[in-house]
Each structure stands twice: as structure tokens, then as C-alpha cells.
C-alpha positions in Angstrom: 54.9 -115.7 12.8 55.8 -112.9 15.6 55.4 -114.0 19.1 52.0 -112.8 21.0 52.3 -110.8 24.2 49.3 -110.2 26.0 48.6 -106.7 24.6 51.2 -106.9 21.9 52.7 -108.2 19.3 56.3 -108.6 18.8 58.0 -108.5 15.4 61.1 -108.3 14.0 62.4 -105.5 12.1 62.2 -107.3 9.1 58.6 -108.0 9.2 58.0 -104.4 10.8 59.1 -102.8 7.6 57.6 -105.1 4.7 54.7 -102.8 4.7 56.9 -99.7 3.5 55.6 -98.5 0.1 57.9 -97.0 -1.9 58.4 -94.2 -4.5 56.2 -96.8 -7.0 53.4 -96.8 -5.0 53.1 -92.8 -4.9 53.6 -92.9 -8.7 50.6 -95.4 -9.8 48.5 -93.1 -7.4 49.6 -89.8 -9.2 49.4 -91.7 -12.6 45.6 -93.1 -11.8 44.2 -90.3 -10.2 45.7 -88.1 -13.6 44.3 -90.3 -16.1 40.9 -90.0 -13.9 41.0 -86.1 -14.1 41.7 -86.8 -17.5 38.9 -89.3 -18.4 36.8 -86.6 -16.6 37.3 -84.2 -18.6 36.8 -85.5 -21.4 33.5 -86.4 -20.8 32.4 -83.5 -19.6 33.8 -81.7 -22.5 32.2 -84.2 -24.7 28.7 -84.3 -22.9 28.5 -80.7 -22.6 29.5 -79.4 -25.8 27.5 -77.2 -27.3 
């Protein structure tokens, strides 16, 4: 655990940079939010055919 200051914490660089998301995090948010638009779109197509 980092060491407490009295208006800070203190961490090492390590454990400053565990919370780094990578190029895998941006992918499974492009993915999800296209198979959303997708999903979408379907319905709308579906529930507003004529």
C-alpha cells in the first residue's frame, strides 16, 4: 500500500501505471458500441417496416 502524506498519496511508478488501458480496451469499446448501432438498426428496420 503507498504511503499517505497529509494531502497526498505517494506511489510508485509501478502502481501509478497499472491503470493504463491498452489498445484492448479501445477495441471492446469500438466492437460494443458497433454491435449496438447494429442491434439498433435492426430493430428499427424491423419495427418500422412497412
Amino acid at each position: 500500500m503507498a504511503p499517505k502524506e497529509p494531502s497526498r498519496v505517494i506511489e510508485t511508478t509501478t502502481e501509478a501505471r497499472q491503470g493504463e488501458s491498452g489498445p484492448s480496451v479501445l477495441a471492446l469499446l469500438m466492437v460494443s458500441t458497433g454491435l449496438a448501432v447494429l442491434i439498433m438498426g435492426v430493430i428499427w428496420f424491423v419495427w418500422f417496416r412497412v
